[in-house]
C-alpha positions, 0 to 999 in steps of 0.5 A: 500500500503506497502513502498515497492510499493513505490520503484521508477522505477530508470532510466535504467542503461546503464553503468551496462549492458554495464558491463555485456555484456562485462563481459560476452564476456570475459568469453567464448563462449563455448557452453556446459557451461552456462556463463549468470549467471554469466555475469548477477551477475559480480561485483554485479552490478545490485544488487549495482545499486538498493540497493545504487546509487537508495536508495533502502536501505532506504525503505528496510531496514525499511521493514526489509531486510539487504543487504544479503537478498535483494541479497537472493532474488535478485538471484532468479530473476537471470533468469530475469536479464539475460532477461533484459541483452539480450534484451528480456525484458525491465528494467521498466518490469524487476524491476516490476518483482523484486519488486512482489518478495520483497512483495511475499511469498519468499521476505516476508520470507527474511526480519527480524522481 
């Protein structure tokens, strides 16, 4: 079992998807641009959360990844970020998700040897 596995589930951020949600009813309604990406990455809110108030940092950074990789993956999961903000899949589900990526193929060709 790598440390990676070891990562805690944090609580459920509610101020941050609060956030979101806001920044991405600021952003417009206009149906032939996609604003959901961007809403889900407004302020790096969900990366910051996990990284530091969690203390990701810690266990990552002894597996070799910087801040600037764990975001280099983090944005391939975008699309399950905008699943968590709209409701359609739960934060245990979503961090779950991003944790088999930090111990896939894309996530172990990101860290530093």
């Amino acid at each position: 079992m790598s440390k990676v596995d070891k990562l805690p589930i944090p609580p459920e951020p509610v101020e941050v998807k609060k956030y979101i949600l806001e920044a991405k009813s600021m952003l417009g309604k206009e149906s032939d641009i996609d604003w959901e990406p961007l809403a889900a990455w407004a302020g790096n809110k969900i990366p910051s959360y996990l990284w530091k108030d969690c203390k990701w940092k810690n266990i990552l950074k002894a597996e070799g990844f910087t801040w600037q990789s764990f975001l280099r993956l983090l944005k391939y999961r975008t699309e399950d970020m905008i699943l968590w903000m709209n409701g359609h899949i739960t934060w245990v589900k979503f961090v779950e998700v991003f944790k088999k990526s930090i111990n896939g193929p894309l996530g172990q060709s990101l860290k530093r040897s």
